[in-house]
C-alpha positions in Angstrom: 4.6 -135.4 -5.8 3.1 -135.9 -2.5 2.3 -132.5 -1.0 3.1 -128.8 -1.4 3.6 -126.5 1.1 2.8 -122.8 0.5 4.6 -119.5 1.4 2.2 -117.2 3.5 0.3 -114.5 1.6 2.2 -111.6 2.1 5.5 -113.1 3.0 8.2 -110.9 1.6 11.7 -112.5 0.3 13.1 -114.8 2.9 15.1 -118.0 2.4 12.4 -120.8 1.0 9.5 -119.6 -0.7 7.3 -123.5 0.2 8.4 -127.0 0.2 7.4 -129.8 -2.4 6.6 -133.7 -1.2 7.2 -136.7 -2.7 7.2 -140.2 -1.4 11.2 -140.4 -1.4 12.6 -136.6 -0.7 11.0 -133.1 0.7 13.1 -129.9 -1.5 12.4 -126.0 -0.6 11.1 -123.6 -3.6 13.5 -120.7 -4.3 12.2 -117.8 -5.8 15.1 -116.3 -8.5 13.4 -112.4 -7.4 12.9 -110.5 -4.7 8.6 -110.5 -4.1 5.8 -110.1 -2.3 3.4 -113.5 -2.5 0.0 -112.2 -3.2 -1.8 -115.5 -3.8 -1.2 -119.0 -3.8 -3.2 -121.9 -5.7 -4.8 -124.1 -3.4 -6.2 -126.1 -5.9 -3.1 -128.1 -5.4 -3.6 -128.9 -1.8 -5.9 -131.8 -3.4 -4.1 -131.9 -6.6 -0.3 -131.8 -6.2 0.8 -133.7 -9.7 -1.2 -130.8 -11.3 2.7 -129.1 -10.5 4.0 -131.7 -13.1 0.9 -132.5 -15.2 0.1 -128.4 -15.8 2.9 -126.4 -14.9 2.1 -123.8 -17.4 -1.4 -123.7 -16.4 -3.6 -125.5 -13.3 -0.3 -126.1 -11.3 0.9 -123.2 -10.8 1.7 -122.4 -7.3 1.8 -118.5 -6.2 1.6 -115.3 -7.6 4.1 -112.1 -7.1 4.6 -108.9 -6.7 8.2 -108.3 -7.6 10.0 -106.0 -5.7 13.2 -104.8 -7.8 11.4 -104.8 -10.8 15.0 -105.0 -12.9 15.7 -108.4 -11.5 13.5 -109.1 -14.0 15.5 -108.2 -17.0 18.0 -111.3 -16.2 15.7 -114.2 -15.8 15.6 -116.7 -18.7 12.3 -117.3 -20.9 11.1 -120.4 -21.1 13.0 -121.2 -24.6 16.4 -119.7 -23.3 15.5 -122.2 -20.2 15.4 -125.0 -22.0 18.1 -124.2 -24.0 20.3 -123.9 -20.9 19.2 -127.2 -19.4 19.9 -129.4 -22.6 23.2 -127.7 -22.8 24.1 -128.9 -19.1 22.8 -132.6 -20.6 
């Protein structure tokens, strides 16, 4: 990864929530919920390979506020993710 581009703090729903870089493709970031960004990490503005080095922890990229708080209640954990995505091969 080359470069991340951030949502604005405060930005509410809306298509693309940022853009991530890398030498051979740019892709939009969806967000699966309707939110308010509250923060965003701008450690990664130096660092963008912290996304795949430390999702989980140093990468991460913004913070939410969700709006529809039962949207919630249909996103997958991390083990029912994973479980989805081996499935699909």
């Amino acid at each position: 990864m080359t470069s991340v581009e951030f949502p604005r703090i405060g930005q509410q729903n809306g298509a693309a929530v940022g853009v991530l870089e890398s030498v051979k493709a740019a892709n939009d970031l969806y967000s699966p919920v309707s939110r308010e960004i509250l923060s965003v990490n701008e450690a990664l503005n130096g660092r963008p390979e912290l996304v795949n080095q430390d999702a989980g922890a140093a990468g991460w990229m913004f913070k939410i506020k969700l709006a529809e708080a039962p949207e919630f209640d249909v996103l997958l954990d991390g083990e029912a993710y994973l479980s989805s995505v081996r499935e699909q091969g």
